[in-house]
Structures are given as C-alpha cells and as structure tokens.
BAMIVO-317496 format. One line per field, with one value per residue: residue number from 0; x, y, z of N, C-alpha, C in turn. Coordinates in pm, whole numbers, plus 50000, padded with zeros to 5 digits. Layout:
% BAMIVO-317496
pos = c(NUM ...)
n_x = c(X ...)
n_y = c(Y ...)
n_z = c(Z ...)
ca_x = c(X ...)
ca_y = c(Y ...)
ca_z = c(Z ...)
c_x = c(X ...)
c_y = c(Y ...)
c_z = c(Z ...)
***
This chain:
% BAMIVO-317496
pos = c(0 1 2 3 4 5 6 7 8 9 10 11 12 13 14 15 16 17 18 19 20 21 22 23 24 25 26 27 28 29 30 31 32 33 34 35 36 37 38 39 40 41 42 43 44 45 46 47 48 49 50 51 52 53 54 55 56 57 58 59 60 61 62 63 64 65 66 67 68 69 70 71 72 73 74 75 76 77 78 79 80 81 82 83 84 85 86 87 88 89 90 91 92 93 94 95 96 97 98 99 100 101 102 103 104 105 106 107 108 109 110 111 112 113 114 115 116 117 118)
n_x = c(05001 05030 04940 04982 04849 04982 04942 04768 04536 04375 04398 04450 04334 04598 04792 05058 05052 05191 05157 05210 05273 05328 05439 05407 05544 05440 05602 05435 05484 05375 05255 04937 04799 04457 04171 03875 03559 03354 03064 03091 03255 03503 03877 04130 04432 04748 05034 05316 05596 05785 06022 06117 06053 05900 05588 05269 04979 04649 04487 04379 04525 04799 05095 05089 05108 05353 05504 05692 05907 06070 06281 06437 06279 06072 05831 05613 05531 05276 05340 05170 05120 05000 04748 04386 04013 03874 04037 04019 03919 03912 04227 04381 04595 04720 04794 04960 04962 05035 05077 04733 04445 04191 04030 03953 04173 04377 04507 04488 04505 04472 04373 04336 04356 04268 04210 04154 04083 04005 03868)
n_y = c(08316 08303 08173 08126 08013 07921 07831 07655 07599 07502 07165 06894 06532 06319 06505 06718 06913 07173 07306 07544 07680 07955 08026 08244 08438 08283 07952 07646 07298 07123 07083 07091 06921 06996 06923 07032 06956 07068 07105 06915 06758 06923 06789 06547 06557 06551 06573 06711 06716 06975 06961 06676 06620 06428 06266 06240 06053 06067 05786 05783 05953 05840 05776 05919 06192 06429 06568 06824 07031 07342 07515 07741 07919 07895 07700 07500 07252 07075 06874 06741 06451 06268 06321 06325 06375 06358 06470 06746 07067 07306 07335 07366 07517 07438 07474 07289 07219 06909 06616 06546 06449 06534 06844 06962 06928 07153 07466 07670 07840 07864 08071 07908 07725 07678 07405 07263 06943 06826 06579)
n_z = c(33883 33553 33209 32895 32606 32276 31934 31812 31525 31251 31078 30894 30887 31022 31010 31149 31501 31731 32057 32231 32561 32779 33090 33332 33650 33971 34030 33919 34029 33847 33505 33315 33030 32903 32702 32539 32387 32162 32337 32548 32768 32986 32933 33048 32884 32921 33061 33267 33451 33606 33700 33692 33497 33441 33241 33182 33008 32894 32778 32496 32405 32376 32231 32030 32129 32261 32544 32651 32812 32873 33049 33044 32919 33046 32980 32857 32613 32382 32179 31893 31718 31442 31395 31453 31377 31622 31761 31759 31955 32215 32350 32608 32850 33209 33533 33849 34172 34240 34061 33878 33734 33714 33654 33855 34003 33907 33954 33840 33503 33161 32871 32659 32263 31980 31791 31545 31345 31061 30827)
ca_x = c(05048 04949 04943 04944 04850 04912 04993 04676 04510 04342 04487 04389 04345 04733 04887 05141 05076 05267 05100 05279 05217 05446 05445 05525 05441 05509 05628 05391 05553 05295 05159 04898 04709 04353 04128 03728 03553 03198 02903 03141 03352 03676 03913 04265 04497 04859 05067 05448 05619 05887 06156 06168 06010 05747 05440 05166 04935 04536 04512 04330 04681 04917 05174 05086 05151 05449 05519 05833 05915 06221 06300 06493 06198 05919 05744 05559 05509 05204 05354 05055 05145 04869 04621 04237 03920 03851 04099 03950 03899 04002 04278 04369 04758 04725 04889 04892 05089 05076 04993 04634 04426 04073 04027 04018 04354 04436 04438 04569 04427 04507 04222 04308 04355 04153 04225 04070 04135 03933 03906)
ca_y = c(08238 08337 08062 08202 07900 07960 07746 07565 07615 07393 07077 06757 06369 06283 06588 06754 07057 07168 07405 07617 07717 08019 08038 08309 08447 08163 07822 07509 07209 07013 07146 07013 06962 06943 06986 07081 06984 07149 07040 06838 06811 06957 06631 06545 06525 06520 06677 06705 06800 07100 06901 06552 06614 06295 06276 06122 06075 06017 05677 05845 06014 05768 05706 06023 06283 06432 06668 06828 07172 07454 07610 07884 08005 07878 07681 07415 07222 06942 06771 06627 06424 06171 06400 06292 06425 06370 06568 06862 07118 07424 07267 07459 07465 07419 07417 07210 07160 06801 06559 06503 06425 06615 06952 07019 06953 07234 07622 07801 07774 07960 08093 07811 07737 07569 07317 07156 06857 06758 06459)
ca_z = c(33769 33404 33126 32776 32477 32159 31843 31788 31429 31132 31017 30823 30961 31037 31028 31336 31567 31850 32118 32329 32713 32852 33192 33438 33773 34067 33869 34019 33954 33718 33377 33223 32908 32862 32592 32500 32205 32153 32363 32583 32922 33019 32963 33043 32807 32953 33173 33250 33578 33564 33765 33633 33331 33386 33160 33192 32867 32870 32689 32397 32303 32384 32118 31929 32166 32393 32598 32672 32844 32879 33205 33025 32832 33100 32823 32823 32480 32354 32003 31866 31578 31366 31444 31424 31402 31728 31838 31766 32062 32276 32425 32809 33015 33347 33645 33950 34255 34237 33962 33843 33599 33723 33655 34010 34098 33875 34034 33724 33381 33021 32800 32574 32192 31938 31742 31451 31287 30959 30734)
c_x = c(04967 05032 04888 04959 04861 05000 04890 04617 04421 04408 04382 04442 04537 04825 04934 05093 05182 05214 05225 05197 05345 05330 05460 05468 05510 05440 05577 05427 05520 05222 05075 04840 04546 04264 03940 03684 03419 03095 02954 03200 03495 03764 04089 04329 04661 04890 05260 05495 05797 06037 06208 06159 05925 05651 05411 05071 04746 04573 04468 04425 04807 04985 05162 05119 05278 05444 05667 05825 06105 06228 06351 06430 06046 05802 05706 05533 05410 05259 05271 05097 04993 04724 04504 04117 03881 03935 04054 03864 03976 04081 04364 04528 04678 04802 04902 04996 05147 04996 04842 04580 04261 04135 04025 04140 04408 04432 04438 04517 04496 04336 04215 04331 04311 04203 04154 04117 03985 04009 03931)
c_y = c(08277 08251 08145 08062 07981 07799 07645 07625 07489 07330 06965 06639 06324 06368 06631 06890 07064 07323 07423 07645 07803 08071 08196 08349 08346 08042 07722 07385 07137 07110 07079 07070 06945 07009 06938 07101 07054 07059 06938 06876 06876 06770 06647 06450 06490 06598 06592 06773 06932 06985 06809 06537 06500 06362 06185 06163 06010 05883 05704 05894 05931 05711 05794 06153 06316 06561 06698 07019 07188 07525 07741 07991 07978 07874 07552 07353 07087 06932 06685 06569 06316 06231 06329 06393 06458 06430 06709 06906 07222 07318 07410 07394 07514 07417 07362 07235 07012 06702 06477 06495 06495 06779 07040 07049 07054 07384 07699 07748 07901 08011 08013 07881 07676 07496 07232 07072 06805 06667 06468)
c_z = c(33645 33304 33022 32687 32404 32052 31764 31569 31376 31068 30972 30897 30958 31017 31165 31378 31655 31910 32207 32445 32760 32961 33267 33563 33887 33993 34011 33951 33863 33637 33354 33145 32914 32767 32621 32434 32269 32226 32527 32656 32921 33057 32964 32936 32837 33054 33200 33402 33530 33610 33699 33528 33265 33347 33212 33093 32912 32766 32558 32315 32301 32274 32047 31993 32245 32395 32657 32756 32847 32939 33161 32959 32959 33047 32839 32679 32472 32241 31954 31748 31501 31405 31400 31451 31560 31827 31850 31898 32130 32376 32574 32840 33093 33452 33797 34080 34267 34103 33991 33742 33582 33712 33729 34067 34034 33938 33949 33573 33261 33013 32675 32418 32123 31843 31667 31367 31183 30877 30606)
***
C-alpha cells in the first residue's frame, strides 16, 4: 500500500484547507488522519472507512472537519474548515484494516504534509 498526501500549506486563524490521500497498491478498508505538531505525539485526527464511508472525528475537530473519499480516483480527502492555530502540524494518511484511533492499528502510513495555521 502507498499513501501519497498532498495539499497541506500556510493559512490564517479560520481559513479552509483540504488534504488529499491517493491510495494504491492493496485497498484496506479504513483511512485515517492523523497529525504532528513540533515537539509532540503522533495524534488522531479522523478516519473514514472505504465501504460505508463512516467517520469518526477526534473531539478536537468535531464540527470543523470532514472527511469524504472517491473509489474512482482512490482518494481519500480531510476538509478542514475554521482552521486554528493549533492545528498546525504534519498531518499523516493511514491505513488500517479495522477502525482505530492509535497509531498502532495502522500498518501503512504516507510521508505526510504540513500544515500551518497562523493568527
């Protein structure tokens, strides 16, 4: 499985991104998101299954983020909107066989994209 991010960049307090995740290789049914600011842990951020297309959202993003994917492009998507400072971080796709929210349950990883959000 190879996970390519891209889309991340520099933005200001309440502005939108939207990261990408293309897929390919053998498709495991759960994506996820997680992100890594400086100095700090690997943390979950979301995650989406290929089939049903459930999310599930860290409480930290809830109400500002979604996730959505496209089987015909084997794409994962994060929509961050109201962005904050504290968002800022290399954010990481993932992929799982079953949903989690540790960094363990993942086998497959990107090389991530970074993301900064100033005030």
């Amino acid at each position: 499985v190879q996970l390519v991010e891209s889309g991340g960049g520099s933005v200001q307090a309440g502005d939108s991104l939207r990261l990408s995740c293309a897929a390919s290789g053998r498709e495991l049914n759960v994506m996820g998101w997680f992100r890594q600011a400086p100095g700090e842990v690997r943390e979950f951020v979301a995650s989406i299954t290929w089939i049903s297309g459930r999310q599930t959202f860290a409480d930290s993003v809830k109400g500002r983020f979604t996730a959505s994917r496209d089987h015909a492009k084997n794409t994962v998507y994060l929509q961050m909107n109201n962005l904050k400072p504290e968002d800022t971080g290399v954010y990481y796709c993932a992929a799982a066989r079953a949903l989690g929210q540790r960094v363990d349950d993942y086998a497959y990883w990107g090389k991530g994209t970074l993301v900064t959000v100033s005030t």
